[in-house]
C-alpha positions in Angstrom: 14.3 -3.3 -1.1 14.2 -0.3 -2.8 11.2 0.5 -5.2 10.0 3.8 -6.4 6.3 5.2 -6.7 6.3 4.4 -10.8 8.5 1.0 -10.9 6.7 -2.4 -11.7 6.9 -5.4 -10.8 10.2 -7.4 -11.5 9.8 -11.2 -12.0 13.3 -11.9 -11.6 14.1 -10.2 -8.5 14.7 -12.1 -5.3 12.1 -9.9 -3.4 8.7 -11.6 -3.7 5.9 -9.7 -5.6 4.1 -9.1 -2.8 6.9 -7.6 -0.8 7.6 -5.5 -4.3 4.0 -4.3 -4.5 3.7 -3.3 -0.7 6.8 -1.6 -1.4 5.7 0.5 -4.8 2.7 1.4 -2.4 4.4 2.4 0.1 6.0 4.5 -2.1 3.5 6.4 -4.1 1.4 6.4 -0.3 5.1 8.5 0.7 4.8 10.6 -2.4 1.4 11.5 -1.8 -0.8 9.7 -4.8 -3.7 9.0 -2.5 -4.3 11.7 0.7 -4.7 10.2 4.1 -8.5 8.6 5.0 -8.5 8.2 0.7 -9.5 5.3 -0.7 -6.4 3.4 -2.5 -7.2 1.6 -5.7 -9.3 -1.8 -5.5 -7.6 -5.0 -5.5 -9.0 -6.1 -8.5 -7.8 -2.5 -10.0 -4.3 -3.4 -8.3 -4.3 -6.7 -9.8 -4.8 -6.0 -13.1 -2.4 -3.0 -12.9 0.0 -4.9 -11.8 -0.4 -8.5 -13.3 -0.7 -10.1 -10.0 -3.4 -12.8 -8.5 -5.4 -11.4 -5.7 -4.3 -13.4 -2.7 -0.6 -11.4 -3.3 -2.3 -8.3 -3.6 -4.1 -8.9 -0.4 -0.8 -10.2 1.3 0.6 -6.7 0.3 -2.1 -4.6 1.5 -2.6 -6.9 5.1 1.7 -5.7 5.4 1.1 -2.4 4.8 -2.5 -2.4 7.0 0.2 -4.2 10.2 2.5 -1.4 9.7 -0.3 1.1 10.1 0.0 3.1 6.7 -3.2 1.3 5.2 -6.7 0.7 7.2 -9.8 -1.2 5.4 -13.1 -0.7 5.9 -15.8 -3.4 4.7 -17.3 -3.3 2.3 -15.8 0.2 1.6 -12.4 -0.5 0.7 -9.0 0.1 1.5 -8.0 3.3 2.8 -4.6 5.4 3.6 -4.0 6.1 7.3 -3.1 9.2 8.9 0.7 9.7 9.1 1.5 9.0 12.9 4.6 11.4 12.2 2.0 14.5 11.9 0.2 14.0 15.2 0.8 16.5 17.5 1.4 15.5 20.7 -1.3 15.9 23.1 -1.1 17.6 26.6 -1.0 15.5 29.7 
């Protein structure tokens, strides 16, 4: 599945929407639209943006929150996570 930081969604693909919406994110979260511990968009924002109902926006954000790249915070929202690959590694 590849999808780019600008793409939309693409009703006749075989990927469901809400693995092509976690994958846009996951994109433009790459490319560096929102910093890390930076709020993303809502999900009523997302859905509108995108066309899509809220329970697939919130199936896309909960994939990207298990892989670690999103955290939320509620009421707050949903935030980006810090890049694991930037930690530096700590002394033992």
């Amino acid at each position: 599945m590849d999808y780019g930081p600008d793409d939309q969604i693409d009703r006749e693909a075989p990927e469901a929407p809400y693995e092509q919406l976690a994958a846009i994110l996951r994109a433009r979260i790459s490319r560096g639209d929102w910093a890390p511990r930076r709020a993303i968009p809502s999900e009523a924002a997302l859905c509108e943006l995108y066309k899509l109902s809220r329970p697939t926006v919130r199936r896309s954000i909960a994939a990207l929150v298990a892989e670690g790249r999103l955290f939320v915070v509620h009421p707050r929202g949903t935030f980006v996570a810090e890049r694991v690959d930037q930690a530096e590694p700590r002394d033992s």
